[in-house]
C-alpha positions in Angstrom: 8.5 41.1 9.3 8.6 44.5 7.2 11.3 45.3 5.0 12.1 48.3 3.3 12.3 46.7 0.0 13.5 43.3 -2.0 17.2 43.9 -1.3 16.7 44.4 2.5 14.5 40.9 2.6 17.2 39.1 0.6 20.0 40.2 3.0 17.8 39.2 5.7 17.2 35.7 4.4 20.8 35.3 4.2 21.3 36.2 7.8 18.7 34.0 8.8 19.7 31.1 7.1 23.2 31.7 8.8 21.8 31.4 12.2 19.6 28.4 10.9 22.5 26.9 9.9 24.8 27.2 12.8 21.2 26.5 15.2 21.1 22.9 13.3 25.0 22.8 13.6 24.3 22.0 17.5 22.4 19.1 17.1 23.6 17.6 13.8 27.3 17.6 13.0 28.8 17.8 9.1 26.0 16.9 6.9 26.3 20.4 5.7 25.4 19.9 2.4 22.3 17.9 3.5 21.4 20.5 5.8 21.3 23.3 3.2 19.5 21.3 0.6 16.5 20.7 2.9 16.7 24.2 3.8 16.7 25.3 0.1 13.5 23.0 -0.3 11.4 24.6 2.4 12.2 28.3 1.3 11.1 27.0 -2.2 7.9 25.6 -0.7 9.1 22.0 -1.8 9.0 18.8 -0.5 12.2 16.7 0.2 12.8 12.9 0.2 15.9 12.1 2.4 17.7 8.5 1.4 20.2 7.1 3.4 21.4 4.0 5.5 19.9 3.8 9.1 21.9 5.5 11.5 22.6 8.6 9.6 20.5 10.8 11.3 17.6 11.1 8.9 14.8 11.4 11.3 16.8 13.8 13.6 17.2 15.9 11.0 14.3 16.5 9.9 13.1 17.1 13.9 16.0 19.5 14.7 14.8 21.5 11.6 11.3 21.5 12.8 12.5 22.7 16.6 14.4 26.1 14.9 11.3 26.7 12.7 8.3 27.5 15.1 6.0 25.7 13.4 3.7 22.5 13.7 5.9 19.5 13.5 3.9 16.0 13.0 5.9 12.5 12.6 4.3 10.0 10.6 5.7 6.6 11.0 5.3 4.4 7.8 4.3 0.8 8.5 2.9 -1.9 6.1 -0.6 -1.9 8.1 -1.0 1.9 8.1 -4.1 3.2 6.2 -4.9 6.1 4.4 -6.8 7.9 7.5 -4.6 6.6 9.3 -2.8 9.8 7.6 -5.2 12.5 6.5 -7.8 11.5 9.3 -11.6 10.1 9.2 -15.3 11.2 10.2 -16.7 10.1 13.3 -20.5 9.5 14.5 -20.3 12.1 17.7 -22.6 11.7 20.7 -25.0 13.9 19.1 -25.2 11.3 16.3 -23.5 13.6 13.9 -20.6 13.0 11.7 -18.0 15.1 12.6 -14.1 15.0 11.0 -11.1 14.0 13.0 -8.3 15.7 11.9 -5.5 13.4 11.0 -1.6 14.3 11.5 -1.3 15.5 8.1 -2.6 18.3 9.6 0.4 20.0 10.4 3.2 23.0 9.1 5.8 20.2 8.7 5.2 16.4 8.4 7.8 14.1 8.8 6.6 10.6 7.0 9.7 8.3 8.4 10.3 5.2 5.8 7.5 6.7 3.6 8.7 3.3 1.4 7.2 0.9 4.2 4.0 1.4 3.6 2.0 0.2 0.5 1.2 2.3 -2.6 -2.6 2.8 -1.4 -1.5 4.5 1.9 1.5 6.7 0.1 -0.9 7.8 -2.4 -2.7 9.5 0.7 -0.2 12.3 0.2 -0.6 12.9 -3.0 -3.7 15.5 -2.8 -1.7 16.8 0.4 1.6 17.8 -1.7 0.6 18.6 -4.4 -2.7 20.6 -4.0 -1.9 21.7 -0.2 -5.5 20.2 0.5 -7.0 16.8 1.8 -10.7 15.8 0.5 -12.7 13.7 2.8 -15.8 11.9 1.9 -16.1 14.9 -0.9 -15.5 17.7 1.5 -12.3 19.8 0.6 -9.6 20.7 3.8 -7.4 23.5 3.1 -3.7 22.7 5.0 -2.2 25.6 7.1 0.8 27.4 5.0 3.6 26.4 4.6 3.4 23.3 4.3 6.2 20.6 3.8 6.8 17.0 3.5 10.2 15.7 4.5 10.3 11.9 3.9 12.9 9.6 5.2 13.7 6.1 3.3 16.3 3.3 3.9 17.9 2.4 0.2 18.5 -0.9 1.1 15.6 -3.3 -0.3 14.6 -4.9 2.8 11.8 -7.2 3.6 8.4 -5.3 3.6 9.6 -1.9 1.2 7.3 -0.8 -1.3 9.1 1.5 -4.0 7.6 4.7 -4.1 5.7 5.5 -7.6 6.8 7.6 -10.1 4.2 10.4 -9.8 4.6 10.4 -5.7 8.4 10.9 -6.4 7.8 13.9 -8.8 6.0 15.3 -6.3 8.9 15.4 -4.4 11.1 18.7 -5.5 14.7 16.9 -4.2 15.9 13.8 -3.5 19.2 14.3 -1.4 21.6 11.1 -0.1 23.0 11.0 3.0 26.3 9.4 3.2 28.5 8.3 6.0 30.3 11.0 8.1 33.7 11.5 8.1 36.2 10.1 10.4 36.4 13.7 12.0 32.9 14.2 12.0 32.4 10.6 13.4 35.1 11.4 16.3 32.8 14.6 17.1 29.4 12.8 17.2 30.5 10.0 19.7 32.1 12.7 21.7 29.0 14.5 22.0 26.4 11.9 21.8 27.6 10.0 24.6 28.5 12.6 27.6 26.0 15.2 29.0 24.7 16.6 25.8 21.3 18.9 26.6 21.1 20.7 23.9 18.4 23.8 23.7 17.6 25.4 20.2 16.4 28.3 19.8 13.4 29.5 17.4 15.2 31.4 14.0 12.0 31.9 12.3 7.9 31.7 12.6 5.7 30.4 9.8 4.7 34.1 8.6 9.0 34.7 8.0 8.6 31.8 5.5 6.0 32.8 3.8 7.5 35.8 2.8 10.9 34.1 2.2 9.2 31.8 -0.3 7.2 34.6 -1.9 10.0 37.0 -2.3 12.1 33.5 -4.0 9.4 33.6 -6.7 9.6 37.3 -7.2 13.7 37.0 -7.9 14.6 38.1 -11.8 16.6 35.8 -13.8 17.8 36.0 -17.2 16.2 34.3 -20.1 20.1 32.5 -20.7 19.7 30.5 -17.7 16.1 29.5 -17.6 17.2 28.3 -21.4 19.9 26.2 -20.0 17.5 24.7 -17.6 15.2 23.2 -19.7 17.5 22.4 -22.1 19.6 20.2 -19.6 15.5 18.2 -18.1 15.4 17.6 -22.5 18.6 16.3 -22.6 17.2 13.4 -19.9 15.2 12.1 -22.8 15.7 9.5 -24.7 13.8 10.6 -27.4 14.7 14.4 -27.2 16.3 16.4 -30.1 19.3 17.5 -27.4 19.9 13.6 -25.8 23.2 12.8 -26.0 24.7 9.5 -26.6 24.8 8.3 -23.1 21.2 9.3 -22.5 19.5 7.4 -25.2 21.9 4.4 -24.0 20.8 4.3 -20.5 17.9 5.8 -19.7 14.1 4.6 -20.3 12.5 7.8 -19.2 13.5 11.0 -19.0 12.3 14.2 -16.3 9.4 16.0 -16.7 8.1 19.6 -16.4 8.2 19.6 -13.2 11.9 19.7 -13.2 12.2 22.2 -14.8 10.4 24.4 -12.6 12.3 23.0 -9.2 15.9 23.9 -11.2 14.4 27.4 -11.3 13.0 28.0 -7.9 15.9 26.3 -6.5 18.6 27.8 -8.2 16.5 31.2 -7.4 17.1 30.4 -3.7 20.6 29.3 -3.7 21.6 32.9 -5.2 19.6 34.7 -2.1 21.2 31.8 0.6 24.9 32.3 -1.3 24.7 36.4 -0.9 23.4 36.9 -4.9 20.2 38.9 -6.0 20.3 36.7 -9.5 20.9 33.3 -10.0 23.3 32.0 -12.9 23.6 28.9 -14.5 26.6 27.8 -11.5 23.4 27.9 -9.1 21.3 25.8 -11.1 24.0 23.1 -11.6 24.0 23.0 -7.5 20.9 21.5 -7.5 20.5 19.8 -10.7 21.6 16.7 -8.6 18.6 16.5 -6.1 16.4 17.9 -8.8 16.9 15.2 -11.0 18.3 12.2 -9.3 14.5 10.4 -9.1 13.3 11.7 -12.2 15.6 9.4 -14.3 14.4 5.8 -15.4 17.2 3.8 -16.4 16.9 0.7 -18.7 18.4 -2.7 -17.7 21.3 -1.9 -19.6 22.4 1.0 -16.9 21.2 -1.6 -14.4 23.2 -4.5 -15.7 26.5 -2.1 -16.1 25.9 -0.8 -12.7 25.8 2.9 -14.1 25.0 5.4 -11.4 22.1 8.0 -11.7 24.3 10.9 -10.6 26.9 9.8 -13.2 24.5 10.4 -16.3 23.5 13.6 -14.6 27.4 15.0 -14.3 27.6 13.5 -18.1 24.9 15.9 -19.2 26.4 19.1 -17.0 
């Protein structure tokens, strides 16, 4: 796609993301806000962790976004007995007695690892190289993955029999973590409706892996003003316990605070929620609509949130 200039790409994105949006809208009813947070992740080039009760329509989600993006879709299901090349794929003796590399399903534009927190820590590390460095390394030989590139992991948040919890620095990797909550009675009416008559639904392609690209290049090239990208780091410091800017409340109930890393998703993602919303600069409003999934799994609290029941997403309104 060639546009005239910066301005012309931005209004395009927004069109696009309209039709995205309405494309999904077929297949998935409400979730809206869901929707639009996973969509703000991929034009970021981020990875998105998706928590919520079975039966919310985690998985489906994540496949209807795949089948209105033409690109290579792979689901990964998470098990206790699945092993590492089980994910990013092995070598093999061939009939000419050579070893040759099997490609595992990592290999792909969009990967969806369903109950990533099933599996054991050995097998999620697997994904770390993969999301982080867009490359796999077999046996000392480097793979480059295809661009874009983008994890969208599903997990159940209730602790079952045979979950692992995911560790810290496979959650950083993760730029949100978005809850999915129970429809509403409306929205429940409408899904029964449609789930249970003749419902063949056929989605069409909004955009091809080249369209991203761009999008997600022309994100990183969007001014901002020093004020904001101030009041983003200053609101990742005020996580810390031990930060000059920690409030009260912080050093209370929290054990450790976000890291860099946060920073930089508040930016990018409040970057892309400006061009998705119609503006051609973010403001501070547009990083406080995704401080939330920015920073939910970035916050340790101590035993004394845990015994007081104190919510994650409570100390992060405290702070904004």
């Amino acid at each position: 796609m060639n546009y005239a200039n910066d301005v012309a790409a931005a209004d395009a994105l927004q069109e696009k993301f309209k039709l995205l949006k309405s494309e999904i809208g077929k297949k998935i009813i409400g979730q809206d806000a869901v929707i639009e947070a996973v969509l703000i992740s991929v034009f970021s080039n981020g990875h998105s962790l998706l928590i919520g009760l079975p039966g919310l329509a985690k998985t489906l989600l994540v496949k209807t976004i795949s089948e209105v993006l033409d690109l290579g879709f792979n689901r990964i299901q998470f098990t206790p007995d699945l092993m590492p090349s089980d994910i990013t794929g092995s070598e093999i003796l061939d009939e000419k007695r050579e070893f040759r590399f099997l490609r595992g399903p990592i290999f792909a534009n969009i990967i969806l690892a369903d109950e990533i927190n099933r599996t054991p820590p050995k097998t999620q590390a697997a994904l770390l190289e993969a999301m982080q460095e867009k490359s796999v390394t077999i046996n000392g030989q480097l793979h480059k993955l295809e661009e874009p590139f983008f994890v969208l992991a599903t997990q159940n948040p209730i602790e079952q029999e045979g979950t692992y919890p995911l560790p810290e620095a496979q959650l950083d990797r993760f730029m949100f973590n978005v809850i999915l909550d129970y429809p509403s009675f409306a929205d429940e009416l409408n899904i029964v409706k449609t789930t249970t008559g003749e419902n063949n639904v056929v989605l069409q392609k909004i955009l091809h892996a080249n369209d991203i690209v761009h999008f997600q290049n022309l994100i990183r090239r969007v001014p901002i003003a020093d004020n904001v990208i101030e009041y983003a780091v200053k609101l990742v410091s005020k996580t810390r316990p031990e930060s000059e800017h920690a409030t009260e409340t912080v050093k209370k109930y929290i054990q450790y605070g976000a890291g860099p890393r946060a920073g930089q998703f508040l930016i990018i993602g409040a970057k892309a929620n400006a061009l998705l919303k119609g503006k051609y600069s973010p403001d501070i409003e547009d990083v406080k609509a995704v401080a939330l999934n920015v920073l939910r799994h970035r916050l340790i609290k101590n035993y004394k949130a845990e015994a007081e029941g104190i919510k994650t997403d409570d100390l992060i309104k405290s702070l904004l």
